[in-house]
C-alpha positions in Angstrom: 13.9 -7.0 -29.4 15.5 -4.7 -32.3 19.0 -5.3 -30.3 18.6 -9.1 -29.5 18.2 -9.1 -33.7 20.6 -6.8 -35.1 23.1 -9.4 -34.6 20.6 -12.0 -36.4 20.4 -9.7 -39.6 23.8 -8.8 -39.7 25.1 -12.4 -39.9 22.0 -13.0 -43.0 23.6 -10.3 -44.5 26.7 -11.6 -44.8 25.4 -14.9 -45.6 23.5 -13.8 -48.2 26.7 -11.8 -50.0 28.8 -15.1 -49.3 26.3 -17.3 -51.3 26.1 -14.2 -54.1 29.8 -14.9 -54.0 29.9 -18.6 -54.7 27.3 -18.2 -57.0 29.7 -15.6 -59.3 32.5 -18.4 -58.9 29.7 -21.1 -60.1 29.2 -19.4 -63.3 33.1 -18.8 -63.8 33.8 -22.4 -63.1 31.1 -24.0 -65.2 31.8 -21.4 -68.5 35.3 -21.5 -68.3 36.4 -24.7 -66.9 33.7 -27.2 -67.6 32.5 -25.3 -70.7 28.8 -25.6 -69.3 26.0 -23.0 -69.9 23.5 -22.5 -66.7 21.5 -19.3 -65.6 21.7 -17.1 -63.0 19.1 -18.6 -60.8 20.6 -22.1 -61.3 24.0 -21.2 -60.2 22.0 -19.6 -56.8 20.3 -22.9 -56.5 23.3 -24.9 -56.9 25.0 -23.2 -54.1 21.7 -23.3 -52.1 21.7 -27.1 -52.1 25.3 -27.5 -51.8 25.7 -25.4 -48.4 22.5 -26.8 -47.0 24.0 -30.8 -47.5 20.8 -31.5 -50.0 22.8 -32.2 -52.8 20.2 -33.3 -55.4 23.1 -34.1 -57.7 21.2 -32.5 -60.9 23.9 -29.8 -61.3 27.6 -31.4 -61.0 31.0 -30.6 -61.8 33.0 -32.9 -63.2 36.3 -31.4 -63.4 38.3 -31.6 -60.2 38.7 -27.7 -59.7 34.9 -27.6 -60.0 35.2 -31.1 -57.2 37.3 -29.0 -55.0 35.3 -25.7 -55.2 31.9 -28.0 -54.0 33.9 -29.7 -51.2 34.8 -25.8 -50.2 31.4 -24.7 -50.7 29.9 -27.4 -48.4 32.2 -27.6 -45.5 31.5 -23.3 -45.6 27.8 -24.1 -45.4 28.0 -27.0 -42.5 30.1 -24.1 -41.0 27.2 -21.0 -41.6 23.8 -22.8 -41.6 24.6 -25.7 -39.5 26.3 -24.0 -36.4 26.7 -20.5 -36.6 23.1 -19.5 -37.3 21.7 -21.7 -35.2 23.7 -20.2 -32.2 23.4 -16.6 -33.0 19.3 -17.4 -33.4 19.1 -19.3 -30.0 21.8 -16.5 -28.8 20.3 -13.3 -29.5 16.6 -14.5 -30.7 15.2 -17.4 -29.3 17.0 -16.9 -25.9 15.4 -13.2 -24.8 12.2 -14.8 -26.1 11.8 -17.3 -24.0 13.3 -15.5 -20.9 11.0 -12.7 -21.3 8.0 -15.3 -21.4 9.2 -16.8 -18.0 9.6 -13.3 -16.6 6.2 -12.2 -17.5 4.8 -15.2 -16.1 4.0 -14.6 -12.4 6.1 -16.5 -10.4 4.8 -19.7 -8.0 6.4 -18.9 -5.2 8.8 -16.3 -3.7 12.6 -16.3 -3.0 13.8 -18.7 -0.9 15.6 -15.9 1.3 12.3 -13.4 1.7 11.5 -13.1 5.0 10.3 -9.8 7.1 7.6 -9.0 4.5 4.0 -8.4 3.8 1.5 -11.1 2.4 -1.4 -9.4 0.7 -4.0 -11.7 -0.5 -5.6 -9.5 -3.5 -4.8 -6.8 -5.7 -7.4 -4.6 -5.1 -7.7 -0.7 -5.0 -5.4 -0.2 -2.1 -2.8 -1.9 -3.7 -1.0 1.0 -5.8 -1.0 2.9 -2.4 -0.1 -0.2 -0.1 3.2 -0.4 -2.9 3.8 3.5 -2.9 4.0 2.8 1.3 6.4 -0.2 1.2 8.7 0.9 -1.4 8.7 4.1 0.6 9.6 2.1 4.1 11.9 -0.5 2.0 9.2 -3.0 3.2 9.5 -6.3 1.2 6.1 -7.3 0.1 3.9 -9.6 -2.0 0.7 -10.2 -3.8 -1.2 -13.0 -4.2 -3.8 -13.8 -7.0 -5.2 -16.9 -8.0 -5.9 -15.9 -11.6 -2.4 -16.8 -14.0 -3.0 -14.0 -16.6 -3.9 -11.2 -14.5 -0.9 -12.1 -11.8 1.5 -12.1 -14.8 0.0 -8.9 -16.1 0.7 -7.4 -12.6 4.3 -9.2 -13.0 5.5 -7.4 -16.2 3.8 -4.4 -14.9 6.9 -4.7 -11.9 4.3 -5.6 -9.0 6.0 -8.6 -6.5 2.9 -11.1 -7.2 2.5 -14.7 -6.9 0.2 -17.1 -8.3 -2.0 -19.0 -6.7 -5.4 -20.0 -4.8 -5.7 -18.1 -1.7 -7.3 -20.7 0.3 -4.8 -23.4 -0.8 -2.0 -24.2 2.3 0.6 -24.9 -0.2 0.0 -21.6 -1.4 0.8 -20.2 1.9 4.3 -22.3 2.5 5.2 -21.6 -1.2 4.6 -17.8 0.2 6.9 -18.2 3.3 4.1 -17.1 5.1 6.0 -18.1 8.3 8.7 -15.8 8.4 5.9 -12.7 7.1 5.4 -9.8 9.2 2.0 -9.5 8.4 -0.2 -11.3 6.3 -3.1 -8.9 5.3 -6.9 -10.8 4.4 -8.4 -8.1 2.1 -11.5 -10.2 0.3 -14.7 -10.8 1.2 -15.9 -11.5 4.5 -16.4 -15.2 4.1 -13.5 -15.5 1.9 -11.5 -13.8 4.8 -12.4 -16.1 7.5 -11.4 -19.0 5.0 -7.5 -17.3 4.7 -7.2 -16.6 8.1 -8.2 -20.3 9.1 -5.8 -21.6 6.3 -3.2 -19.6 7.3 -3.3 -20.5 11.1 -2.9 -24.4 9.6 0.2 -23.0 8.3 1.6 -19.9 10.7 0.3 -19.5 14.0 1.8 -17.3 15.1 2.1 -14.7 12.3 0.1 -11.7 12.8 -3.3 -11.3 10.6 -5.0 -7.9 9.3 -8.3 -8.3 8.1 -10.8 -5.8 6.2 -14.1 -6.2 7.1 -16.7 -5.3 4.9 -19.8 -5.4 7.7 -19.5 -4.6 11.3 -21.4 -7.7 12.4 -18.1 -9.7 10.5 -15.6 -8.2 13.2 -16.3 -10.5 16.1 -16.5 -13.2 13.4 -12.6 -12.6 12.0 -11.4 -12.0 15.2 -12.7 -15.8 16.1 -11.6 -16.6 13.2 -7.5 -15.5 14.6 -7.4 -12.3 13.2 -5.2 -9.9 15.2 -6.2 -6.7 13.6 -9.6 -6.3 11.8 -9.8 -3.4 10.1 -13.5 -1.7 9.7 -12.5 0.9 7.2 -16.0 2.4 6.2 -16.1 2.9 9.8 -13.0 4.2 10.8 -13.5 6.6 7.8 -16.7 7.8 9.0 -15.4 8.5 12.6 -12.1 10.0 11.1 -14.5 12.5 9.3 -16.5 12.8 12.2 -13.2 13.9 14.3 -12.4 17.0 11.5 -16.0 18.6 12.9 -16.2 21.9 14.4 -19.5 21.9 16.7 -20.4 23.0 19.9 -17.5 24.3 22.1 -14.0 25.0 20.6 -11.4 22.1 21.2 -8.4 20.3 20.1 -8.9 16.9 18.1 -5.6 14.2 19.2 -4.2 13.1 15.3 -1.4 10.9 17.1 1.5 10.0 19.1 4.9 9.5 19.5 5.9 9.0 22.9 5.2 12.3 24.4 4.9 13.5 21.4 1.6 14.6 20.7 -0.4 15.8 17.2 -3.4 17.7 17.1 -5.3 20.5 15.6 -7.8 22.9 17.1 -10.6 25.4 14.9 -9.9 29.6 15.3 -13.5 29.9 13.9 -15.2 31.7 16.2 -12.1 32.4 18.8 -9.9 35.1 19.5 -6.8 33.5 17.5 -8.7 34.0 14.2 -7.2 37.1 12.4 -3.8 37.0 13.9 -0.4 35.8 12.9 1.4 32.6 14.6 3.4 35.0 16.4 0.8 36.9 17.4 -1.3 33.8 18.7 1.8 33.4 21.3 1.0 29.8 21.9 4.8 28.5 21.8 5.3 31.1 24.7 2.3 30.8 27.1 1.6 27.1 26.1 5.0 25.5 24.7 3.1 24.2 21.5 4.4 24.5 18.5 2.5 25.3 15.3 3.5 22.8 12.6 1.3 23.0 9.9 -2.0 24.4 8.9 -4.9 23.1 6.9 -6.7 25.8 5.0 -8.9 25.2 1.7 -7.9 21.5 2.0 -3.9 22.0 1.8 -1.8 21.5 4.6 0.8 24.4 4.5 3.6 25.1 5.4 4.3 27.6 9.1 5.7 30.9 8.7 5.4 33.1 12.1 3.6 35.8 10.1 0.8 34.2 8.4 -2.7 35.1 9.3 -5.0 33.0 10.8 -7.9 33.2 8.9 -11.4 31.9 10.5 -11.7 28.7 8.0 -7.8 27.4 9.6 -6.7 24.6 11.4 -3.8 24.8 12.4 -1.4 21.6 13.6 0.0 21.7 16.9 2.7 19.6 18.8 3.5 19.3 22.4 2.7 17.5 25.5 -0.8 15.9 26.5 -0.5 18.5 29.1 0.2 21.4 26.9 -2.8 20.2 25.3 -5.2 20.1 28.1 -4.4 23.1 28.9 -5.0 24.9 25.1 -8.6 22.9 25.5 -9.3 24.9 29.1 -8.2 28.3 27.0 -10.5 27.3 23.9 -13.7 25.6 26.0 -14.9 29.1 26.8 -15.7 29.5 22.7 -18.7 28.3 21.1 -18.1 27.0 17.8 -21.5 26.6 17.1 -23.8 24.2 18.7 -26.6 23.7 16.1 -26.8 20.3 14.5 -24.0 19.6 11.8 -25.4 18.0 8.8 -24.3 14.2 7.4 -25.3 13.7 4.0 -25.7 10.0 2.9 -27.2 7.3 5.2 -24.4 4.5 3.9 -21.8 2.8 6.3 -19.5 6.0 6.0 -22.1 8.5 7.2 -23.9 6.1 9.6 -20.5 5.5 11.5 -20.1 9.3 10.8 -23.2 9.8 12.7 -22.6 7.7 16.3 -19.2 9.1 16.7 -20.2 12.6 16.0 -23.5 11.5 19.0 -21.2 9.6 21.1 -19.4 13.6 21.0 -22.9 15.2 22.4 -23.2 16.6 19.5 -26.3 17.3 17.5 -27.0 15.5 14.0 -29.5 15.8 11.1 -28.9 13.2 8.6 -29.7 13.5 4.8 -30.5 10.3 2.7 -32.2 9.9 -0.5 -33.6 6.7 -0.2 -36.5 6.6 1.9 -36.0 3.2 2.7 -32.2 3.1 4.1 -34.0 6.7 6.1 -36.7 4.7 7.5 -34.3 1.9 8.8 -32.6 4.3 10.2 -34.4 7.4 11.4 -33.8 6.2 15.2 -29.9 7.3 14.2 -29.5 10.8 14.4 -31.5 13.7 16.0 -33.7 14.3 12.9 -33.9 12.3 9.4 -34.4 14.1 6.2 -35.9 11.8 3.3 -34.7 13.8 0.2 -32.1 14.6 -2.4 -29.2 16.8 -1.3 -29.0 19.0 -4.5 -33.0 20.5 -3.5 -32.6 23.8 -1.8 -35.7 23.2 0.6 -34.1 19.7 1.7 -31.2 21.7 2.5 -32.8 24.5 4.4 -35.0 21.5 6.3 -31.5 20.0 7.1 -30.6 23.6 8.4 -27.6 24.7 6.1 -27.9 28.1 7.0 -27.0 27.7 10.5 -24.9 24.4 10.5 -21.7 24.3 11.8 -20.5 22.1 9.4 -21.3 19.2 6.5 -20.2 16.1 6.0 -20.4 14.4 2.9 -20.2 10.6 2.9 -21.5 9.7 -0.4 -19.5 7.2 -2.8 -19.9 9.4 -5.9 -17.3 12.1 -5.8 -19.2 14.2 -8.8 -22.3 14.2 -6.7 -19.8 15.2 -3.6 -18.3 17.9 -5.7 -21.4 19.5 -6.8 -22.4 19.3 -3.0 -19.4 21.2 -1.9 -19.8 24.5 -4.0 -23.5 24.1 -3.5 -22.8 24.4 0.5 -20.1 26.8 0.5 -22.6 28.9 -1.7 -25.4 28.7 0.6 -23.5 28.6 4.1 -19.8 30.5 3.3 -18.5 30.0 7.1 -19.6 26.8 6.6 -16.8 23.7 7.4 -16.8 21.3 5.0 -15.4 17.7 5.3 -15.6 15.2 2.5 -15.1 11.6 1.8 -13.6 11.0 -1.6 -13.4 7.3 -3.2 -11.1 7.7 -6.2 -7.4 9.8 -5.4 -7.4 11.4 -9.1 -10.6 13.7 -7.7 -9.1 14.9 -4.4 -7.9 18.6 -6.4 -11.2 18.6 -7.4 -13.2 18.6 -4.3 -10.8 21.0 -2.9 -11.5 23.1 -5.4 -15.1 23.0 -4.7 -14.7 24.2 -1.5 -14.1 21.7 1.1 -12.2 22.1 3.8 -10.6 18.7 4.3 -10.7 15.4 2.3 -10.7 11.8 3.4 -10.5 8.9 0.8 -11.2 5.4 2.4 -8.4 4.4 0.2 -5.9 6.5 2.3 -7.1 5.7 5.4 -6.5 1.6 4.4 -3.0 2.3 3.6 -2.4 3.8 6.1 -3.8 2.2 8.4 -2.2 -1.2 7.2 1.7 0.9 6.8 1.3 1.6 10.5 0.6 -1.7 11.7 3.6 -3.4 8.9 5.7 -0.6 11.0 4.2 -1.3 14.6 3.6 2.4 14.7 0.3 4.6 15.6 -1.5 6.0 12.6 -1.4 9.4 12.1 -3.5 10.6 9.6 -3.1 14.0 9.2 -5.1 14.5 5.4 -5.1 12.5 2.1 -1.6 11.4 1.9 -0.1 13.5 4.4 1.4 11.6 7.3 3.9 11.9 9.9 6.9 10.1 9.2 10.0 9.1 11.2 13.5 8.4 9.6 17.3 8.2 11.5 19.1 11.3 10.7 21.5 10.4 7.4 24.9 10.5 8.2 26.1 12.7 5.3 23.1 15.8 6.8 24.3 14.8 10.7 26.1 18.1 11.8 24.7 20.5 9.2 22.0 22.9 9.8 18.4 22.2 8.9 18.8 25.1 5.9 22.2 23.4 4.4 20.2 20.5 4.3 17.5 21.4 1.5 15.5 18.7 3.1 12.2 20.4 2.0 13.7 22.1 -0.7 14.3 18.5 -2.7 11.8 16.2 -1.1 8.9 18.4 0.0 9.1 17.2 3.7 8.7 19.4 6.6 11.1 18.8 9.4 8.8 19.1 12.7 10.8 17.5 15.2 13.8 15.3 16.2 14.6 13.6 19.1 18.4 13.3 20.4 18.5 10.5 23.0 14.8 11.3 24.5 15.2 15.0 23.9 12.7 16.6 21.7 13.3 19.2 19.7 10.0 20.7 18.2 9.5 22.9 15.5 13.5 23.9 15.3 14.4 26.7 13.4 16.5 27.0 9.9 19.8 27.4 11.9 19.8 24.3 14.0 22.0 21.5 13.5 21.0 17.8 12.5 22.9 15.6 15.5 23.9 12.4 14.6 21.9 9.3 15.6 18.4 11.5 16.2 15.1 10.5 14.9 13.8 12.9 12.5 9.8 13.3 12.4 8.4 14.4 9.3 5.5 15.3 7.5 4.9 14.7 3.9 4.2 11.9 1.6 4.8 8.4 0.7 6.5 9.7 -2.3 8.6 12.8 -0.5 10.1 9.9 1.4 11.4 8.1 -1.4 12.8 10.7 -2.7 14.5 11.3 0.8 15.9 7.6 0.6 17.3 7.9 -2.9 19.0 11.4 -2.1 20.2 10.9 1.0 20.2 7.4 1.8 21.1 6.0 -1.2 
């Protein structure tokens, strides 16, 4: 605003030393020529009127030099206050004011050239991360939201929103909702079914994501014409459930890429626990390759001489065969088959709870409230009415000789203080934790658990993969496996000249050349041109990896 009016004030200013001007040659006139006597402030007030066209005629000359110099004085001030300050106001003043009041107002609908993008109907707390995703992908997207203000909040704050009622058909043609990718139903059940049957009027053949709040609302969406409905307290439970060490040692699938396959395996209570990567041999007796390894909640990076300790996990890649054949090598371990303990009876750690039994394996479930225990005691192998944070509820619950602990409650302090409770009590115990705001993820690392899930991250996630037509691989909170072409300016230099990992924090785990993988490959190896890079990392590493080497 201070440059749109610097040109403002500096045309005042010189206004303001032109009328100080004709009010010196006023006085001179009137005293010398017309042998009149008038103050200072009356010669500022004759040239006031006379260059604003008033003209009250109280204050004349009468000579024609003092005629000529009024005639002057005028046609200057038709000239200054009549056109030129009212173009530099509307210019540099009026102009960026009322452009920056139709930008911050959210627009009605989207370009007319958008196409290829993804329709969100809510701004809720997956949005930051569903925009981190996109941006990251160079996936067009936008919002919806039916209230003006807070759409054009989310405008000036640089989000791709547009205003209007979610269960409105124009607002679905103003939103090209035809030529979306996906179109992603993320209120309320009931709300929900009402989009997805507004937007069939509209697209019918565009595909639908839904969140579901309740289970019994799935069948319902999916009548409804949802394509995807997304259970996410329930995927979240079961994607905690998988991170469990219990019973015999095995490796859990994270995902796939063609052959390619990602999982991760316990050394607790195995021979591998202790020794180094090389010394594990499993790239020459199995062809895996060890990618990455989760320990104290990080995923780090692989270096052939780093230990093993019992609490790892490491990542592995290779064939479905390779991996049946690592689970025939590791079934002869027992982890340990006594009960694991789920703390918190909610959605999370009821869906928790039936995938961890649909496993064989053995659960006593915590809840506070003896009414949500009592509805559902018939759940797991043993209820326990009581509050986590008691010692003797945790010894009833078995802490000392669990294999691990699941904690599935929404309050991330009470999960915090739950974690270095635990660890204290049971140190080889495995600890897996749901987290519902990102900002306390450090935090509950720090406390001691062993991996962290945010129902948050899972959402974006899940919804990126199904934007991309990929399969979700969720390796952590915000670590994923990515896949990018091979830049053309890196194509032919090694993976070191690179500085791939050096400048975006990515971790080069594979490419494939034309169907041939090439896992795991070593500083010295050379990018080939037209490959397909797989990468693990962040949202945020890959945009850094699009503005340095795609840009």
């Amino acid at each position: 605003m201070r440059r749109n009016t610097a040109p403002l004030v500096r045309f005042m200013v010189f206004l303001l030393l032109v009328m100080v001007l004709y009010t010196v040659a006023f006085q001179f006139l009137m005293v010398r020529v017309e042998g009149q006597e008038h103050s200072w402030i009356s010669g500022f007030y004759w040239t006031m009127v006379t260059m604003s066209t008033l003209g009250f005629g109280d204050i004349v000359f009468h000579t024609d030099l003092g005629r000529g110099f009024s005639v002057f004085v005028l046609l200057s001030g038709v000239v200054l206050l009549l056109i030129i300050l009212p173009y530099i106001f509307l210019t540099y003043v009026a102009g960026p004011w009322l452009e920056a009041r139709v930008r911050s107002t959210a627009p009605r609908e989207v370009p007319e050239q958008m196409n290829g993008h993804v329709l969100v109907c809510a701004f809720d707390e997956l949005g930051p991360g569903l925009i981190a995703q996109f941006r990251a992908h160079e996936i067009p997207y936008v919002f919806l939201d039916p209230d003006r203000e807070r759409a054009a909040r989310l405008h000036r704050e640089g989000v791709h929103v547009m205003s209007g009622d979610v269960d409105a058909q124009e607002t679905y043609i103003r939103a090209h909702a035809a030529q979306a990718r996906l179109i992603l139903a993320n209120l309320d059940d009931r709300t929900n079914t009402n989009i997805i049957l507004t937007v069939r009027e509209v697209a019918p053949e565009v595909p639908i994501a839904a969140v579901a709040s309740s289970e019994d609302a799935m069948d319902i969406l999916e009548l409804a014409g949802a394509n995807r409905v997304l259970a996410l307290r329930k995927q979240l439970g079961e994607q905690l459930a998988g991170r469990i060490n219990a019973g015999h040692a095995e490796t859990h699938v994270i995902g796939e890429f063609g052959e390619l396959v990602i999982a991760e395996f316990p050394v607790q209570n195995t021979p591998l626990a202790g020794k180094t990567i090389r010394e594990t041999r499993l790239r020459e007796l199995l062809g895996l390759t060890v990618v990455g390894i989760w320990e104290s909640g990080e995923l780090h990076p692989v270096h052939p001489d780093r230990i093993l300790t019992e609490h790892a996990l490491p990542v592995v890649v290779g064939s479905r065969k390779q991996m049946k054949e690592l689970d025939e090598l590791l079934f002869i371990y027992d982890t340990n088959w006594n009960p694991v303990i789920v703390i918190g009876g909610g959605k999370v750690g009821r869906s928790a709870t039936r995938a961890l039994k649909r496993k064989g394996v053995p659960v006593h479930l915590l809840e506070k409230q003896e009414w949500l225990a009592k509805r559902w005691e018939h759940l797991p192998d043993r209820m326990i009415v009581g509050d986590a944070a008691n010692l003797e509820t945790l010894e009833e619950a078995g802490i000392h000789q669990a294999p691990a602990v699941l904690l599935t409650t929404n309050d991330d302090a009470t999960n915090v203080y739950l974690a270095v409770y635990c660890r204290k009590l049971n140190p080889d115990l495995r600890i897996v934790s749901r987290v519902t705001h990102e900002r306390n993820v450090e935090s509950i690392r720090r406390a001691g658990a062993d991996l962290v899930l945010s129902f948050v991250s899972l959402g974006v996630q899940t919804v990126s993969s199904i934007a991309r037509s990929r399969p979700m691989v969720l390796l952590g909170e915000g670590v994923e496996l990515l896949e990018e072409d091979v830049p053309e300016g890196l194509a032919g230099k090694t993976l070191a000249e690179s500085q791939i990992g050096a400048q975006t924090g990515l971790t080069v785990v594979a490419w494939n050349d034309g169907g041939q993988f090439q896992v795991n490959p070593p500083a010295d190896a050379r990018l080939p041109s037209g490959a397909r890079l797989f990468l693990i990392g962040t949202a945020e590493g890959l945009t850094t990896f699009h503005k340095l080497f795609q840009g």
